[in-house]
C-alpha positions as CSV (number, residue, x, y, z in Angstrom):
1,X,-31.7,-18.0,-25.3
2,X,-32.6,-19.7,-22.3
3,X,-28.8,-19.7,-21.4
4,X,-28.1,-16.3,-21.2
5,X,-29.0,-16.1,-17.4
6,X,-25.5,-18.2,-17.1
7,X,-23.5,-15.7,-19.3
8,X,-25.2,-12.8,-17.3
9,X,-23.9,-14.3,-14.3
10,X,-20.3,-15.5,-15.4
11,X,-20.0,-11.9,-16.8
12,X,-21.2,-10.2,-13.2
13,X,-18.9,-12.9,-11.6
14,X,-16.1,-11.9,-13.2
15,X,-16.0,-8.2,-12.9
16,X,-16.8,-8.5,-9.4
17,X,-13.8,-10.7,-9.3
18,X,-12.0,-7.7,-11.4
19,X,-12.9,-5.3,-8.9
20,X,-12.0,-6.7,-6.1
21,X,-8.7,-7.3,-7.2
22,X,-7.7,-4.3,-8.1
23,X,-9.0,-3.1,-4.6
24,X,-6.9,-5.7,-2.4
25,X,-3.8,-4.5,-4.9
26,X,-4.8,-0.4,-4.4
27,X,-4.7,-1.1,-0.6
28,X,-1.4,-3.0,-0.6
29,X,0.5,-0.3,-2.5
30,X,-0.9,2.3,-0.7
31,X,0.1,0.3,2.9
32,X,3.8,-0.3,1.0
33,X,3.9,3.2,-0.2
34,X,3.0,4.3,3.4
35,X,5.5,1.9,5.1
36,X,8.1,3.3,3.1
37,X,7.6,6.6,3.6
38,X,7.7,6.1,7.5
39,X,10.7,4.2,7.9
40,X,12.3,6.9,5.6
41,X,10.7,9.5,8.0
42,X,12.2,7.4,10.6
43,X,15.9,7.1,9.2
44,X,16.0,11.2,9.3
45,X,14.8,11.5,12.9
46,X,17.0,8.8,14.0
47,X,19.8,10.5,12.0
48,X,19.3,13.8,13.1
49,X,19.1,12.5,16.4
50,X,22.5,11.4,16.2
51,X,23.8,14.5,14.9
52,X,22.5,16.3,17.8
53,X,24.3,14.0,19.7
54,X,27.7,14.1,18.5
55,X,27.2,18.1,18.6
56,X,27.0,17.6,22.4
57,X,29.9,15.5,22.5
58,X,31.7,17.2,21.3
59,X,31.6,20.5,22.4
């Protein structure tokens, strides 16, 4: 009995550790997921862009 205090606190320890991982992970996909979605936002402007220029080339 006297060492429960230490499995208390090796339990708390390690769902804190838990949490905080999947946190740090959450933000990283959502920062990936967010990257991705700009460059590919930024592929269609840049090709639309071109498109419009080759319309005023050419005629």
């Amino acid at each position: 009995m006297p060492r429960d205090w230490v499995t208390i606190a090796l339990l708390a320890f390690g769902i804190a550790v838990g949490v905080v991982g999947v946190v740090a992970y959450l933000r990283m996909y959502r920062k990936e997921k967010l990257a991705e979605s700009k460059s590919s936002e930024d592929a269609s402007s840049t090709d639309s862009e071109a498109d419009d220029e080759r319309k005023q080339t050419k005629g």
